[in-house]
TORKOL-4160 file (C-alpha; in steps of 0.2 Angstrom, whole numbers, padded with zeros to 4 digits, m for minus):
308
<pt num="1" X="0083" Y="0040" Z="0049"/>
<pt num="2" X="0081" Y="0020" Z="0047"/>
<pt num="3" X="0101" Y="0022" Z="0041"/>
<pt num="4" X="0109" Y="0006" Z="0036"/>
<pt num="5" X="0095" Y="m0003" Z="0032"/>
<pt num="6" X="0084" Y="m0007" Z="0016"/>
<pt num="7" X="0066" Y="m0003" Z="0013"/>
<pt num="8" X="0054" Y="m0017" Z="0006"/>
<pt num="9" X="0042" Y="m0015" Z="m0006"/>
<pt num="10" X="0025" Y="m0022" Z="m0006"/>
<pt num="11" X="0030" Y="m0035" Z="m0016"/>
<pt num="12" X="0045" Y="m0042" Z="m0007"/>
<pt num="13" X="0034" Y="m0040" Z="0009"/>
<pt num="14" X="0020" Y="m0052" Z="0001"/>
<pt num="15" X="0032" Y="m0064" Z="m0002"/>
<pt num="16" X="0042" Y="m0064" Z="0016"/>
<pt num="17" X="0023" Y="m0069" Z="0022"/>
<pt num="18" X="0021" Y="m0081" Z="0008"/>
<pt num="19" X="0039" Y="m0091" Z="0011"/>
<pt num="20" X="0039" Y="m0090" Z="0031"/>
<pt num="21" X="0020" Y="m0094" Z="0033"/>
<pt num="22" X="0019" Y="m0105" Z="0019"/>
<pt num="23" X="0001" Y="m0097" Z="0012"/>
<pt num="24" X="0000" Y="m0093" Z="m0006"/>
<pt num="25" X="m0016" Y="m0084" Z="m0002"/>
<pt num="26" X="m0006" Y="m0070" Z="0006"/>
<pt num="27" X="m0003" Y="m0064" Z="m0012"/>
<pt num="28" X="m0020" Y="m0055" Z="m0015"/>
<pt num="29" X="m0014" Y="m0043" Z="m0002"/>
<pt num="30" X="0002" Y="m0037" Z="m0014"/>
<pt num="31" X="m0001" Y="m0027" Z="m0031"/>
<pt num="32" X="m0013" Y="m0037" Z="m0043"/>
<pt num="33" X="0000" Y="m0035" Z="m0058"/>
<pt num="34" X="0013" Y="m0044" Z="m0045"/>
<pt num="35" X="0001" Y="m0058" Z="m0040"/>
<pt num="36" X="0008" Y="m0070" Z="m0050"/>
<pt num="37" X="0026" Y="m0068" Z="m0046"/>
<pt num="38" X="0020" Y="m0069" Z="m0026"/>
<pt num="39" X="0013" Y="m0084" Z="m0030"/>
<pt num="40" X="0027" Y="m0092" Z="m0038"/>
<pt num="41" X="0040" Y="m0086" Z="m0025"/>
<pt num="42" X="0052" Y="m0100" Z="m0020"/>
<pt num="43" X="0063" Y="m0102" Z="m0006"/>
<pt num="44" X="0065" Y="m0108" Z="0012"/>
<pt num="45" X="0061" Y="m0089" Z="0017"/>
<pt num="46" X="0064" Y="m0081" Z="0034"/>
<pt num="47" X="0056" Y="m0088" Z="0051"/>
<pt num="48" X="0041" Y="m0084" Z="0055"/>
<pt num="49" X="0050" Y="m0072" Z="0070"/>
<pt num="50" X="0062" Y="m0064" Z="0059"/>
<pt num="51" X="0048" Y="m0060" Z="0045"/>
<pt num="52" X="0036" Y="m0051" Z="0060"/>
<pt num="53" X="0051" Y="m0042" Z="0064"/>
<pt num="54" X="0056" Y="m0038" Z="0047"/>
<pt num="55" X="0037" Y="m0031" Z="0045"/>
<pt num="56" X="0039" Y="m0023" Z="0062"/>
<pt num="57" X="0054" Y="m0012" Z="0057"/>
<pt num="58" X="0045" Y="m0007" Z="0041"/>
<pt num="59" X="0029" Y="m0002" Z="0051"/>
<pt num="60" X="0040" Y="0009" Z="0061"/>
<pt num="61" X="0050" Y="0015" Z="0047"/>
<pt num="62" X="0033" Y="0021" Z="0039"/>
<pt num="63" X="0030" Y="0028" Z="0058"/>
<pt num="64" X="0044" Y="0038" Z="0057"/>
<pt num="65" X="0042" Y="0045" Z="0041"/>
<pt num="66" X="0024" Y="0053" Z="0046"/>
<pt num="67" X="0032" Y="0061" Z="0060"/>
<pt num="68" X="0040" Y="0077" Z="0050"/>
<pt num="69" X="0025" Y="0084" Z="0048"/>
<pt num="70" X="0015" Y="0077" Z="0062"/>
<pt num="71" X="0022" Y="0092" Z="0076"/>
<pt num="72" X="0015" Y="0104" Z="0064"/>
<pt num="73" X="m0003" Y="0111" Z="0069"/>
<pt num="74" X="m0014" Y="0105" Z="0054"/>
<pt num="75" X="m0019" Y="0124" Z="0052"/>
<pt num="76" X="m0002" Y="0128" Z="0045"/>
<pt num="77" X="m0003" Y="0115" Z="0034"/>
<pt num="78" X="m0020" Y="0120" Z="0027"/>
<pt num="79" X="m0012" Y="0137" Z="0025"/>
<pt num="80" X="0004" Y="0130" Z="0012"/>
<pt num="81" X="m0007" Y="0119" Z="0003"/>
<pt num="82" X="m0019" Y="0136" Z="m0003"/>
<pt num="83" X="m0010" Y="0135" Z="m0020"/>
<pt num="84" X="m0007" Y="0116" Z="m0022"/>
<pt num="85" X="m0015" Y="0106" Z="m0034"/>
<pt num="86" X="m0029" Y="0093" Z="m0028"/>
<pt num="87" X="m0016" Y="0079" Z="m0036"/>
<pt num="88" X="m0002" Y="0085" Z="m0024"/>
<pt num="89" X="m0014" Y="0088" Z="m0011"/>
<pt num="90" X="m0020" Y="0069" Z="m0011"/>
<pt num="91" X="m0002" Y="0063" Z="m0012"/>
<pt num="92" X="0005" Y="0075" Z="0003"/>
<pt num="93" X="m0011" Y="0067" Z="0015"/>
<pt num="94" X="m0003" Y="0050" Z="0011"/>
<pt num="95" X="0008" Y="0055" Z="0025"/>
<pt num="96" X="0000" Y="0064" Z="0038"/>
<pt num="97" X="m0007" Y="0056" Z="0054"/>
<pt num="98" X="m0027" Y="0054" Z="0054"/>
<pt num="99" X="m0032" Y="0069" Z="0065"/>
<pt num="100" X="m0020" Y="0078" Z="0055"/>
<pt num="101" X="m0029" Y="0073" Z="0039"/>
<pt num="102" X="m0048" Y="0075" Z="0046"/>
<pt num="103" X="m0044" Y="0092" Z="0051"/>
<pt num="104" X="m0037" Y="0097" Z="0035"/>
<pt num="105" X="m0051" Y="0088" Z="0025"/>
<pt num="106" X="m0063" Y="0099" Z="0036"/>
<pt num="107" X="m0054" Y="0116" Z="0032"/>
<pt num="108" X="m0049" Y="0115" Z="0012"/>
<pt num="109" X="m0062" Y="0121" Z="0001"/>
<pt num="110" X="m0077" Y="0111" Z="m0005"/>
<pt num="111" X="m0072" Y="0112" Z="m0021"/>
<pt num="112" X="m0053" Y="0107" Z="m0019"/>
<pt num="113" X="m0060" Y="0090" Z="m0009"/>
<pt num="114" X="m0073" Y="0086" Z="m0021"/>
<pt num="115" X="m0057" Y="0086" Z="m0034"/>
<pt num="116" X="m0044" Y="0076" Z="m0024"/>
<pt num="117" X="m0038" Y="0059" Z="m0032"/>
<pt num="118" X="m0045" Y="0041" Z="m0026"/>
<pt num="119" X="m0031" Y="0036" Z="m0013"/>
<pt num="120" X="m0025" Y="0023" Z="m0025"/>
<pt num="121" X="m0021" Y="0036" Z="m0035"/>
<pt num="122" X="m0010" Y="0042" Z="m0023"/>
<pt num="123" X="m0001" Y="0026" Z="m0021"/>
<pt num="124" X="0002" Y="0022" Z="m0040"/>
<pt num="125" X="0013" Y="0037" Z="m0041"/>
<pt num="126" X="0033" Y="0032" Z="m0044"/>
<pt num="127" X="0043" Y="0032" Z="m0026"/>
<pt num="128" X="0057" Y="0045" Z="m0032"/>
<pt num="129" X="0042" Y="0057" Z="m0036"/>
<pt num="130" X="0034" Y="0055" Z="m0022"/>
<pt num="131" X="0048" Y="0058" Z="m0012"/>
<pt num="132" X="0054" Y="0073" Z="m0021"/>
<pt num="133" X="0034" Y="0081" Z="m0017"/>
<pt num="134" X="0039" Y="0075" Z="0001"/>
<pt num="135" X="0054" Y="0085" Z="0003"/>
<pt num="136" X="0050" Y="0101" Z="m0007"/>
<pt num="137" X="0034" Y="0101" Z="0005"/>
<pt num="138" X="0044" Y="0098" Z="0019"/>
<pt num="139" X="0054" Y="0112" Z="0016"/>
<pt num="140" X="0042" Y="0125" Z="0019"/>
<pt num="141" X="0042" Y="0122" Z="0040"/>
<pt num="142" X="0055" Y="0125" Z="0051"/>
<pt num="143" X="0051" Y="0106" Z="0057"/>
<pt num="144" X="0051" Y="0107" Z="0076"/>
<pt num="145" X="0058" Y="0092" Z="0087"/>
<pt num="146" X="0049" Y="0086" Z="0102"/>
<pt num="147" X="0054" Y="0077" Z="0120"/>
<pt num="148" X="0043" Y="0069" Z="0131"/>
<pt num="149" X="0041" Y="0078" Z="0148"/>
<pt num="150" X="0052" Y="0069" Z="0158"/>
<pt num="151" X="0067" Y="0072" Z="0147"/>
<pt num="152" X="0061" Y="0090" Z="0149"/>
<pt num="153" X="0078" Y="0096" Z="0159"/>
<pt num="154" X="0080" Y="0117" Z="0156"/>
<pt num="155" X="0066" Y="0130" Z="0153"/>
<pt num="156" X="0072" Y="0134" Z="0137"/>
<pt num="157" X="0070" Y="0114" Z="0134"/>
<pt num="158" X="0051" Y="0117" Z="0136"/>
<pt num="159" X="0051" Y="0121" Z="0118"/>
<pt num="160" X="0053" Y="0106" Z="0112"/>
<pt num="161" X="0036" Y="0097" Z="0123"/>
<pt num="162" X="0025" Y="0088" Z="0110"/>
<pt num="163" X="0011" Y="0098" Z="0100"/>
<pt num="164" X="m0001" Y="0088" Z="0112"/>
<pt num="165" X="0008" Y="0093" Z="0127"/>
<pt num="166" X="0012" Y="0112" Z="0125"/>
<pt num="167" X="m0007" Y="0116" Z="0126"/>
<pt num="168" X="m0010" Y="0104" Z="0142"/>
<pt num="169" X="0006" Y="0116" Z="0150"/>
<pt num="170" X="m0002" Y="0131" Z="0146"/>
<pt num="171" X="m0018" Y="0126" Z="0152"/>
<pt num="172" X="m0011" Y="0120" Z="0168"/>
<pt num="173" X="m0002" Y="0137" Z="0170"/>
<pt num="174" X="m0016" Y="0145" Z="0168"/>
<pt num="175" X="m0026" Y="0136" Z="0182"/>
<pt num="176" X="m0008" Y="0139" Z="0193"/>
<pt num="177" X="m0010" Y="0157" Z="0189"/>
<pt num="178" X="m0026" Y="0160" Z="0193"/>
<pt num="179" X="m0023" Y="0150" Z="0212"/>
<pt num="180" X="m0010" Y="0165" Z="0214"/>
<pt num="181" X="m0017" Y="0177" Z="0210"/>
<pt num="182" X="m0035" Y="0171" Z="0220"/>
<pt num="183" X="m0021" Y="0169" Z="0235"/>
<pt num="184" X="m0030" Y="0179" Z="0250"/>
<pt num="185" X="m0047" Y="0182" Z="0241"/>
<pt num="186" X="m0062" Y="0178" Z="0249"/>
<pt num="187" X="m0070" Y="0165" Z="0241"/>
<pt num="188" X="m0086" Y="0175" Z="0236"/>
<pt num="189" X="m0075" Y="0187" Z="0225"/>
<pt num="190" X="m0071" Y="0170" Z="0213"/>
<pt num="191" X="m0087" Y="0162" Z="0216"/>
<pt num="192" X="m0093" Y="0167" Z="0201"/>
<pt num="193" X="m0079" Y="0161" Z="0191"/>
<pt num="194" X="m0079" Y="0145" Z="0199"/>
<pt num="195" X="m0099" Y="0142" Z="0193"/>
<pt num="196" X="m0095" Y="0145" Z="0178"/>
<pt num="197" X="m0079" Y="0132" Z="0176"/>
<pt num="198" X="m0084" Y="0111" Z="0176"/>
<pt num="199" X="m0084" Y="0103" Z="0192"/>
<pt num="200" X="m0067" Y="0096" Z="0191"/>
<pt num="201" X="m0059" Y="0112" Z="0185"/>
<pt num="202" X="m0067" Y="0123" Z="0201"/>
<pt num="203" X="m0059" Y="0108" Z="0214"/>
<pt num="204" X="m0045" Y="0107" Z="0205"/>
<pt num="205" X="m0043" Y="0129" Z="0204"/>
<pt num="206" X="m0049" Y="0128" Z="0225"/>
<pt num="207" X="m0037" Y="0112" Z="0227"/>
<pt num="208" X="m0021" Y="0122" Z="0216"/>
<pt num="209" X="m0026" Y="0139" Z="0228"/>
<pt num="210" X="m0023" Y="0128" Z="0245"/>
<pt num="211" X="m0006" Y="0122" Z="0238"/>
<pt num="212" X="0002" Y="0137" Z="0232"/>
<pt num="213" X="0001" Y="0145" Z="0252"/>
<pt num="214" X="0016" Y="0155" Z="0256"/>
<pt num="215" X="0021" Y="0162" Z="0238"/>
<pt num="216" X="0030" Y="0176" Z="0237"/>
<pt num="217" X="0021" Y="0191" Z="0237"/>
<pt num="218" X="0028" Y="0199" Z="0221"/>
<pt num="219" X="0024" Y="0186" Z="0212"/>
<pt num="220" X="0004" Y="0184" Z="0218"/>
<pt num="221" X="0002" Y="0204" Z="0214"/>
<pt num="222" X="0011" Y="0200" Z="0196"/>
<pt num="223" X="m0002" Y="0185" Z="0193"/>
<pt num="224" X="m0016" Y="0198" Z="0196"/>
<pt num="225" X="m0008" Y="0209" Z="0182"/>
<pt num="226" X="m0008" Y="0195" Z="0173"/>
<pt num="227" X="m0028" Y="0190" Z="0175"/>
<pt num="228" X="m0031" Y="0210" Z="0169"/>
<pt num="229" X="m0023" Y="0207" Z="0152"/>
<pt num="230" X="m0039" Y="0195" Z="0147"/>
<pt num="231" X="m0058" Y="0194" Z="0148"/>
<pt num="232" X="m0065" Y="0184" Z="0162"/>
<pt num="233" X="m0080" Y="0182" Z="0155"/>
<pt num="234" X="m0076" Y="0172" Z="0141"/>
<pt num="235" X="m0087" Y="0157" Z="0137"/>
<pt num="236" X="m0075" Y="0143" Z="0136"/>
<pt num="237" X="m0064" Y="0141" Z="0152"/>
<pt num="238" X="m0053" Y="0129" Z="0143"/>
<pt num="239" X="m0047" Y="0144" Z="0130"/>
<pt num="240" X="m0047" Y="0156" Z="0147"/>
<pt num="241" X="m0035" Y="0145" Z="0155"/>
<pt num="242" X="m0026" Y="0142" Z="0140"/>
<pt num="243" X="m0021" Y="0162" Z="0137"/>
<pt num="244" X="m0020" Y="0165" Z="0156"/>
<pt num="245" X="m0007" Y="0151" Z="0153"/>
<pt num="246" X="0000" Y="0160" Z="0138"/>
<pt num="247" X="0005" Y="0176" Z="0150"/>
<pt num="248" X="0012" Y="0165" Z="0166"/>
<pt num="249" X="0025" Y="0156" Z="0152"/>
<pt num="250" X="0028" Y="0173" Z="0141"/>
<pt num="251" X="0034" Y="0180" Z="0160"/>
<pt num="252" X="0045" Y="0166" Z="0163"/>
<pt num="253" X="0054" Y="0170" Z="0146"/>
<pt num="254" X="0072" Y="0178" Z="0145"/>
<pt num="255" X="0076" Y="0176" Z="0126"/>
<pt num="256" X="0062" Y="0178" Z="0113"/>
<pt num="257" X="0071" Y="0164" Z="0101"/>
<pt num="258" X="0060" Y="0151" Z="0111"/>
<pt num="259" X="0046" Y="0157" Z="0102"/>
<pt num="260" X="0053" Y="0151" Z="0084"/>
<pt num="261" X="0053" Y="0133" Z="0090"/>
<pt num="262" X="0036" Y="0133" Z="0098"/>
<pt num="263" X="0027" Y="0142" Z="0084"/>
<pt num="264" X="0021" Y="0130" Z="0071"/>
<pt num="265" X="0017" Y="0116" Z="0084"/>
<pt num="266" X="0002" Y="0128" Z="0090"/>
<pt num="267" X="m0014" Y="0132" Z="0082"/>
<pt num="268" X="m0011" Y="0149" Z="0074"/>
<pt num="269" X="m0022" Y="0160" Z="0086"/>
<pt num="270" X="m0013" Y="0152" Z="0101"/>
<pt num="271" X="0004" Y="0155" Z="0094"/>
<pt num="272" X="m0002" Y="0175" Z="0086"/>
<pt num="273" X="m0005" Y="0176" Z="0103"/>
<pt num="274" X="0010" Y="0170" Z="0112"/>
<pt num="275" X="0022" Y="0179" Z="0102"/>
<pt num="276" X="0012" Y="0195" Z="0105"/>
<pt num="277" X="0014" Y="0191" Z="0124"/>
<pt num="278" X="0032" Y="0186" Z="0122"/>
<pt num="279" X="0036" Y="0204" Z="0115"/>
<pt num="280" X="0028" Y="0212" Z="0129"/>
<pt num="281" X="0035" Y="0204" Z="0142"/>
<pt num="282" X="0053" Y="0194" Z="0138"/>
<pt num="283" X="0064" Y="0200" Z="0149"/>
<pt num="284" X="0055" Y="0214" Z="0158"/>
<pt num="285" X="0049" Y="0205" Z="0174"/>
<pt num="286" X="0059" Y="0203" Z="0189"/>
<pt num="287" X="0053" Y="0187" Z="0192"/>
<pt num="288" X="0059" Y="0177" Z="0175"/>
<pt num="289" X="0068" Y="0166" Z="0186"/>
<pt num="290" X="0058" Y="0160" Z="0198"/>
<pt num="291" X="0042" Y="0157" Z="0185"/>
<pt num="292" X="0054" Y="0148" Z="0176"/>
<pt num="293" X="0056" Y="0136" Z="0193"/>
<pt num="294" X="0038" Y="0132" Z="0194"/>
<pt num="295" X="0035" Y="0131" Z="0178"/>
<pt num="296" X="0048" Y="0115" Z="0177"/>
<pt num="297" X="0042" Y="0108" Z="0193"/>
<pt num="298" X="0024" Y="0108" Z="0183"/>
<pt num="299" X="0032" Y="0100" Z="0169"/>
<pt num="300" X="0039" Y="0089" Z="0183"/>
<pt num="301" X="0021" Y="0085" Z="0191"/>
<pt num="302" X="0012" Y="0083" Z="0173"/>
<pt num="303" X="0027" Y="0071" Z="0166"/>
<pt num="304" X="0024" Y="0059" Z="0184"/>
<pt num="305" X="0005" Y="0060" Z="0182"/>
<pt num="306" X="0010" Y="0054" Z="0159"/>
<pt num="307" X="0000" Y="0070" Z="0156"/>
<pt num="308" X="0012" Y="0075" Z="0144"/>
């Protein structure tokens, strides 16, 4: 990651701006103890291209870094930072993305965010220290790796969809399984479900129902099997469609190590729930290989629509 090249400090950064922009005023932005030697850079500098660019890189490079963590649900990290110190706490936030860091600041404990340090607190600790924190926290994940849709090219590749995406997948399956198993219902036996889902999800259920005509018939009878294993009555469609998504994907799974590289990317319940679906139905059904078929061309739909 970022091989071959250099990292700038602050400092060096400040005075990049100063010598290609040819503003001394630039230097309050650096560390006050440094103002001075900002100030008193010299030098024709770097063009005023190849210092955005410079400053670019070192955006991205800080881009890339968040990243480790930022597959990871930010319950599991709640979870590994129980028995940290507030100290080690404020310094491991330093790198998480922002909904990753308002989650967590939600779930600690009152006590534990009323004792975090100031942030530039954080900052004023040594870079080989903070770096050694980094890593050792790090190495309590199995850190996942993620593709986007389109480069989605196997089942077993499924795995590695975004944290983002694997939800919206399982959501989508979820309405897919519901139109088979609806397939040849009359509209009055699901017309209480569809009352009870938004408007856009009902069309979208009735719409998914006209496509999927002319499915095998093993497969509809298995996706009513599949609507049995949950409550329909539940209040929030969205999770309903989600577990109902959860089943039509354990179905389509042949070797239980997918799991593994899912896990950590979903909110605990979800994944609790997954594996226990995983176990029951891995390489029983008949039909692994054809699920597997539509599940990709969803992945297919979903990645043309930039859905995931």
């Amino acid at each position: 990651m970022y091989a071959g090249r250099d990292r700038h400090t602050r400092t060096e950064i400040v005075k990049m701006l100063i010598q290609s922009f040819q503003c001394a005023d630039i230097s309050i932005f650096g560390p006050k103890n440094e103002e001075e030697a900002c100030k008193s850079a010299s030098g024709n500098g770097l063009t005023k291209e190849e210092c955005l660019s410079t400053i670019k890189e070192e955006l991205l490079f800080q881009k890339e870094e968040l990243s480790n963590l930022s597959e990871i649900h930010p319950a599991w990290i709640v979870k590994a930072l129980e028995n940290e110190s507030p100290k080690i706490i404020g310094i491991i936030l330093r790198w998480l993305p922002s909904k990753h860091v308002r989650y967590i600041l939600e779930n600690i404990p009152k006590r534990v965010k009323m004792s975090l340090p100031k942030l530039i607190e954080s900052f004023a600790v040594p870079a080989p220290i903070l770096n050694l924190i980094k890593s050792g926290f790090e190495r309590k994940f199995k850190l996942p790796a993620s593709k986007k849709g389109s480069e989605i090219k196997t089942f077993d590749d499924s795995a590695y969809l975004s944290s983002e995406a694997l939800p919206m997948l399982f959501c989508d399956l979820g309405l897919h399984e519901l139109a088979f198993a609806f397939q040849n219902v009359d509209e009055s036996g699901i017309r209480v479900l569809l009352n009870r889902m938004a408007v856009s999800s009902a069309r979208a259920l009735q719409q998914r129902m006209k496509d999927v005509k002319g499915i095998n018939q093993a497969l509809l009878k298995d996706a009513r099997y599949s609507i049995l294993e949950v409550a329909l009555d539940q209040e929030d469609i969205d999770k309903l469609l989600v577990e109902i998504g959860l089943i039509a994907f354990a179905k389509a799974v042949k070797d239980t190590g997918i799991f593994s590289a899912i896990q950590m990317k979903l909110d605990p319940i979800i994944s609790y729930k997954l594996k226990r679906y995983i176990d029951q139905q891995a390489g029983a059904g008949k039909l692994a290989a054809e699920r597997q078929k539509i599940i990709m061309e969803r992945i297919a739909l979903l990645a043309r629509a930039e859905e995931i």
